[in-house]
BAROVEX-96947 format. One line per field, with one value per atom (N, C-alpha, C): residue in one letter; atom name; x, y, z. Coordinates in pm, 1 decimal. Example, Ala and Ser with C-alpha at 12.3 -4.5 7.8 and 13.67 -1.06 7.14 Angstrom:
// BAROVEX-96947
residuo A/A/A/S/S/S;
atomo N/CA/C/N/CA/C;
c1 1319.0/1230.0/1320.0/1285.0/1367.0/1290.0;
c2 -569.0/-450.0/-330.0/-225.0/-106.0/3.0;
c3 780.0/780.0/780.0/708.0/714.0/787.0;
END
This chain:
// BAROVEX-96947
residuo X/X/X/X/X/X/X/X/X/X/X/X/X/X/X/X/X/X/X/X/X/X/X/X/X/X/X/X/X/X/X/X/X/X/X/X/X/X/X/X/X/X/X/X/X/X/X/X/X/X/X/X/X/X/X/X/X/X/X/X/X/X/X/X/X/X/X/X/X/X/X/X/X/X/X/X/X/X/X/X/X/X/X/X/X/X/X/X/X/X/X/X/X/X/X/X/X/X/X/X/X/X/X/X/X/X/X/X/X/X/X/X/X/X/X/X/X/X/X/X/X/X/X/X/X/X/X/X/X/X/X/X/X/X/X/X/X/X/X/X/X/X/X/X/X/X/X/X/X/X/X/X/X/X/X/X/X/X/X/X/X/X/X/X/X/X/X/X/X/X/X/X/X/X/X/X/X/X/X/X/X/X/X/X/X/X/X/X/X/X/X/X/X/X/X/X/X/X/X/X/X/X/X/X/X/X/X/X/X/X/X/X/X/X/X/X/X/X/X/X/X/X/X/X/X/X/X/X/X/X/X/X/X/X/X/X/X/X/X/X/X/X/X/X/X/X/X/X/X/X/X/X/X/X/X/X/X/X/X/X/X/X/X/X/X/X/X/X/X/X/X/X/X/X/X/X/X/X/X/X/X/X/X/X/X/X/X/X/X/X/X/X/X/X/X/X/X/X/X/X/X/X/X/X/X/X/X/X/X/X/X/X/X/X/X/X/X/X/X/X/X;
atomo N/CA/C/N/CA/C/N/CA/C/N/CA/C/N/CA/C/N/CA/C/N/CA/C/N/CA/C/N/CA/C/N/CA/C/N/CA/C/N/CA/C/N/CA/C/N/CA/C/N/CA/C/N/CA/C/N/CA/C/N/CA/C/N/CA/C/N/CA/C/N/CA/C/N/CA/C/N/CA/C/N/CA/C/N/CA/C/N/CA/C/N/CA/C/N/CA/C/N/CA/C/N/CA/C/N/CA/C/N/CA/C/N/CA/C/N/CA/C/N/CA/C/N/CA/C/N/CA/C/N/CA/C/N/CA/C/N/CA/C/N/CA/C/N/CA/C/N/CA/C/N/CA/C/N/CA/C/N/CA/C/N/CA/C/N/CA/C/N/CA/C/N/CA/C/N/CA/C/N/CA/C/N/CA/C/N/CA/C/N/CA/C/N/CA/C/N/CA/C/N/CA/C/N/CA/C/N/CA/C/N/CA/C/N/CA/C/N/CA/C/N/CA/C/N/CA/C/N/CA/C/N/CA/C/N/CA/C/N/CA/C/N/CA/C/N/CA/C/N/CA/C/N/CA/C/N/CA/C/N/CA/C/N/CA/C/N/CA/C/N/CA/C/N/CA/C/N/CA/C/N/CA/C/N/CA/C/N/CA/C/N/CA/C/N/CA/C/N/CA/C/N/CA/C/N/CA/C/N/CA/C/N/CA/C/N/CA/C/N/CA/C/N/CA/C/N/CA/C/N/CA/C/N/CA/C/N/CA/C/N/CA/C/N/CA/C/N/CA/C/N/CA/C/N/CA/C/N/CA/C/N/CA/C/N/CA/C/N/CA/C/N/CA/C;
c1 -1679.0/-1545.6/-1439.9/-1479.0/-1382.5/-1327.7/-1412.5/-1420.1/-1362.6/-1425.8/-1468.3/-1337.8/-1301.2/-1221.0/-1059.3/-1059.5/-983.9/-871.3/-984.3/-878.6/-863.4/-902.2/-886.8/-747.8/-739.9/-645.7/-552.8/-525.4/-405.8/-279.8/-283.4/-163.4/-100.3/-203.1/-122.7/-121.3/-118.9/-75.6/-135.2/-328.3/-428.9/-426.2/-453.6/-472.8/-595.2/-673.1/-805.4/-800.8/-890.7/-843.2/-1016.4/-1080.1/-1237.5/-1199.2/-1311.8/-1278.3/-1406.6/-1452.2/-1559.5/-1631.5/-1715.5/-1778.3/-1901.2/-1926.8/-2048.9/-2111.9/-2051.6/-2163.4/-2170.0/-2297.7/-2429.4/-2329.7/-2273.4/-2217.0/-2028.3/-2013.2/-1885.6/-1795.0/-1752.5/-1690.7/-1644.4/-1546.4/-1404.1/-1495.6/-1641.0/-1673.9/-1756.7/-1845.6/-1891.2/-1829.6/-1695.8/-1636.3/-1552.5/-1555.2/-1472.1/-1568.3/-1712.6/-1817.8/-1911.7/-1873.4/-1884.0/-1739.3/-1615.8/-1544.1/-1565.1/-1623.6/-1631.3/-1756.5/-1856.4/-1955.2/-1946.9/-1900.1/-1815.8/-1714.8/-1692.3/-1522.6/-1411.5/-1404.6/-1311.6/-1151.1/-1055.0/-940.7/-885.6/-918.4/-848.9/-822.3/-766.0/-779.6/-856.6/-909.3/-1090.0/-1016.8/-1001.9/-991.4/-1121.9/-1114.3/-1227.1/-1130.6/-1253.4/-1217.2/-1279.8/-1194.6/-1215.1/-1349.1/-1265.2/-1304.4/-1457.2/-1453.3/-1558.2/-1591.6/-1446.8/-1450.9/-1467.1/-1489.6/-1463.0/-1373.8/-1239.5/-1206.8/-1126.6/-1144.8/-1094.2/-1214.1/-1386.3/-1479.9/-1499.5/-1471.9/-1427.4/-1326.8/-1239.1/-1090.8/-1138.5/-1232.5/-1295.4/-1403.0/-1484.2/-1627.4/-1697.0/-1736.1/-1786.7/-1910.2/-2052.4/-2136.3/-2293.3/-2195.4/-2314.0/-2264.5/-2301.8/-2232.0/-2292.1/-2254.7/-2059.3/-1983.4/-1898.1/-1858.4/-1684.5/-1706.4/-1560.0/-1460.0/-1392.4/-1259.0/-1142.5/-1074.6/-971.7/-865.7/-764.9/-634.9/-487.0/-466.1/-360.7/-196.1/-136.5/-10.2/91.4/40.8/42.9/1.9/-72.5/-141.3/-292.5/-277.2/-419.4/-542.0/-654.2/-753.2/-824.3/-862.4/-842.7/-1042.5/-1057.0/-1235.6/-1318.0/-1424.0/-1478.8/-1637.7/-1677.2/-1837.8/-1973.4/-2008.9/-2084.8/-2188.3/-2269.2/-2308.3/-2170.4/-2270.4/-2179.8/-2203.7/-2157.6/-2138.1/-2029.4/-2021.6/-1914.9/-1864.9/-1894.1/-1842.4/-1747.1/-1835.1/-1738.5/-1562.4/-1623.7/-1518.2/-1400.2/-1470.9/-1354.7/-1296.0/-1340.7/-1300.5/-1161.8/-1222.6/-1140.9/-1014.3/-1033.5/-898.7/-853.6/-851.6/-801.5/-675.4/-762.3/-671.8/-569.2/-579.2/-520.0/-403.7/-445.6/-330.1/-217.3/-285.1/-186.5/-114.2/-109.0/-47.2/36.7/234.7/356.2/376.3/481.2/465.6/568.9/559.2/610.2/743.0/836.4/1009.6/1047.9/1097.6/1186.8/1277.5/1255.8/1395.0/1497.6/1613.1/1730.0/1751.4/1779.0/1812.3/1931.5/2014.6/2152.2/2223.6/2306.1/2334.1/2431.6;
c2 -362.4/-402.2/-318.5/-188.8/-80.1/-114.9/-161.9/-168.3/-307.5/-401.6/-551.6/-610.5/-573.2/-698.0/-557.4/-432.6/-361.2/-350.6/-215.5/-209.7/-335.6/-442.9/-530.4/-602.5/-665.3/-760.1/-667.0/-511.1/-468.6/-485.6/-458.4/-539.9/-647.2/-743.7/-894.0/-877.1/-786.3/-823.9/-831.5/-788.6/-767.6/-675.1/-676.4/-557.9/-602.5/-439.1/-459.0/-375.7/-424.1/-338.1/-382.6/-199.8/-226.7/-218.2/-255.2/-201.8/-138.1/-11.2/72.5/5.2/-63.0/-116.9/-38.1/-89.7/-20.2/83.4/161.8/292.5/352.4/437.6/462.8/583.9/695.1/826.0/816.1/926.3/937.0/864.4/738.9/670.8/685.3/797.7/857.2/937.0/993.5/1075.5/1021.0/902.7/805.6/736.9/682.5/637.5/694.0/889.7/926.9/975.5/961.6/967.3/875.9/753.8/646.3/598.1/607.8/680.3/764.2/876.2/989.7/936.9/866.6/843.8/752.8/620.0/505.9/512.2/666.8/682.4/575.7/536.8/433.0/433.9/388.2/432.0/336.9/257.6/157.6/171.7/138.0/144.4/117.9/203.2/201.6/218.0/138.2/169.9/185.0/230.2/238.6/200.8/175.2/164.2/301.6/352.9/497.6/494.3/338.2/335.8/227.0/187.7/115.3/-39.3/-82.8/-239.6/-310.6/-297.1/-396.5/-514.0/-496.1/-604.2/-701.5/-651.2/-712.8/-778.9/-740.0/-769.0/-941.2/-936.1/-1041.5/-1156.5/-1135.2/-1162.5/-1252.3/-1197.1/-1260.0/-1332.8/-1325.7/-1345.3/-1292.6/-1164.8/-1107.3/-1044.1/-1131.4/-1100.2/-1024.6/-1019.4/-920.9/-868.2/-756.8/-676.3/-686.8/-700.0/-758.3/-848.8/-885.9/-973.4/-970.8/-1075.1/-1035.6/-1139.6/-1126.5/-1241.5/-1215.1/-1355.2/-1331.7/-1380.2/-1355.1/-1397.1/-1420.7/-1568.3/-1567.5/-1536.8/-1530.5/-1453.7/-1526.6/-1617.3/-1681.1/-1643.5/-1596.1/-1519.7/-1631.0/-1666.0/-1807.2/-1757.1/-1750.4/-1726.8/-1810.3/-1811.1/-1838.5/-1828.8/-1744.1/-1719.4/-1677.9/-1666.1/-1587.9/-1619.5/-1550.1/-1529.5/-1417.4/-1394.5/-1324.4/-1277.7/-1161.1/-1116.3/-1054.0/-1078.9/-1041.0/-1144.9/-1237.6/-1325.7/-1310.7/-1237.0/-1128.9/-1259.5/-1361.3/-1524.5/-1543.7/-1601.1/-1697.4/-1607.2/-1494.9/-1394.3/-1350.5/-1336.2/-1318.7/-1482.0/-1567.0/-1726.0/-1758.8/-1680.1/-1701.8/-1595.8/-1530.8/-1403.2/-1426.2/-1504.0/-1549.7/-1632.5/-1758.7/-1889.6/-1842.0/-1715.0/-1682.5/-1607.7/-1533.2/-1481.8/-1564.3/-1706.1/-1798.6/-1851.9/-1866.3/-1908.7/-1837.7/-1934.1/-1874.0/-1758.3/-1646.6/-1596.6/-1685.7/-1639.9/-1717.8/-1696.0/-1775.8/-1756.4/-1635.1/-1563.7/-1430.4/-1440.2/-1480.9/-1550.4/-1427.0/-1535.0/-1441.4/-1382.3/-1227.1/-1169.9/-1130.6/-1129.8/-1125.9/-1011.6/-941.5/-834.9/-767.4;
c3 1695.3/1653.0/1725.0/1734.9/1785.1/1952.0/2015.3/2172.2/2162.9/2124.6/2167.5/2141.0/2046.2/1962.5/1921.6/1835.9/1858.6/1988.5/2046.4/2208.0/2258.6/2254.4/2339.6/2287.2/2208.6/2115.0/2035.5/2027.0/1947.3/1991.2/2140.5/2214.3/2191.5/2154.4/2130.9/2029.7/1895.0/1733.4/1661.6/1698.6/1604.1/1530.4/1403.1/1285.3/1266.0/1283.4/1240.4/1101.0/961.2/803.5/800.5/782.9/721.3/583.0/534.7/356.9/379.7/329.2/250.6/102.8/176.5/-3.4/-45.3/-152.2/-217.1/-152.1/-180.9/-130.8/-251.8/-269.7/-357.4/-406.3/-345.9/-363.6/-314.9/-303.2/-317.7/-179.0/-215.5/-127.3/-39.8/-32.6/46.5/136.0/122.2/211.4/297.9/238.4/271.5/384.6/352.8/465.7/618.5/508.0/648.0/749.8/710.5/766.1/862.1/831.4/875.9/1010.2/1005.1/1087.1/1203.5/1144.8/1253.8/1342.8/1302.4/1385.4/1456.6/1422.6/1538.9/1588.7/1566.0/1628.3/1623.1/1490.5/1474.8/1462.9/1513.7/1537.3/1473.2/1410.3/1309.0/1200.6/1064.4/933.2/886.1/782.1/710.6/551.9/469.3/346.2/213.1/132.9/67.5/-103.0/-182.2/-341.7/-411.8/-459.4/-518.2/-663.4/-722.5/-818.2/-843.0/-700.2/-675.6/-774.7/-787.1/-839.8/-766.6/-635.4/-545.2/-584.8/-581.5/-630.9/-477.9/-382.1/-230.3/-210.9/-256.9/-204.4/-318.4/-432.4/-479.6/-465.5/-403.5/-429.1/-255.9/-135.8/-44.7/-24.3/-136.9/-212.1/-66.1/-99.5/-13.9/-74.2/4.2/-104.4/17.8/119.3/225.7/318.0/386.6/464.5/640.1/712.3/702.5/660.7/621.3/611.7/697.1/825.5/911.6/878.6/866.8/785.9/885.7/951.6/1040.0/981.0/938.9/899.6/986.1/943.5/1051.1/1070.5/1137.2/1124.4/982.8/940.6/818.3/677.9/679.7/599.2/515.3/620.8/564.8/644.8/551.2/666.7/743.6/864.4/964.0/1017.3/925.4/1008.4/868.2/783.3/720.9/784.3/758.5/813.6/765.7/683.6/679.7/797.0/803.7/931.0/1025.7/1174.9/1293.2/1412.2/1422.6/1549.4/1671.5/1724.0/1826.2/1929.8/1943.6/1980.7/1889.8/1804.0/1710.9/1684.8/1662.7/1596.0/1703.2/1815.8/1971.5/1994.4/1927.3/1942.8/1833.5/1730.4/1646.7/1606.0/1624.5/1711.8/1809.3/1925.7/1951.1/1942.7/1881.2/1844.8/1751.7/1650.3/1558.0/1644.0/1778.2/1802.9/1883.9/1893.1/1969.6/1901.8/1758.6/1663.4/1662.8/1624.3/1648.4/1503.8/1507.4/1405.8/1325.0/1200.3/1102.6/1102.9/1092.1/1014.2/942.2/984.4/917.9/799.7/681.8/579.9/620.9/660.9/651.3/532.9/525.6/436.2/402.0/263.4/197.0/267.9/326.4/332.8/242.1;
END
């Protein structure tokens, strides 16, 4: 993710967001551990309290699970596993999509 799809696509407007799920012991160390070893330079969030409630809210029921969202806020890809095609296919198309309308705001 870090190489392929990260460095490659942050330029054009990709946000890459891991979430930290289920881990057995203490999450936060879990994940800054997981971090340091893929040298990941992206955002890694974790659940402290371990509800998974993002892992619901995506029905995310195996790991990985990669979800592309579009500058819309509609998603755009979900997939369980890792298919490094489909997913560079579909990051893509998502980044060709115009961004959305700015509502003018009151001043």
């Amino acid at each position: 993710m870090e190489k392929e799809f990260w460095r490659a696509y942050r330029s054009k407007g990709l946000v890459v967001v891991s979430i930290a799920l289920w881990a057995e012991s203490d999450p936060l160390k879990m994940a800054k551990m997981f971090v340091q070893k893929h040298k990941l330079t992206y955002t890694v969030a974790y659940d402290p309290k371990q509800e998974s409630k993002v892992a619901e809210a995506y029905q995310v029921e195996g790991l990985p699970t990669n979800i592309v969202i579009g500058r819309d806020g509609k998603i755009r890809y979900w997939r369980q596993g890792f298919d490094a095609k489909s997913l560079k296919e579909a990051i893509e198309a998502a980044l060709k999509e115009p961004a959305p309308k700015q509502a003018k705001t009151k001043k």
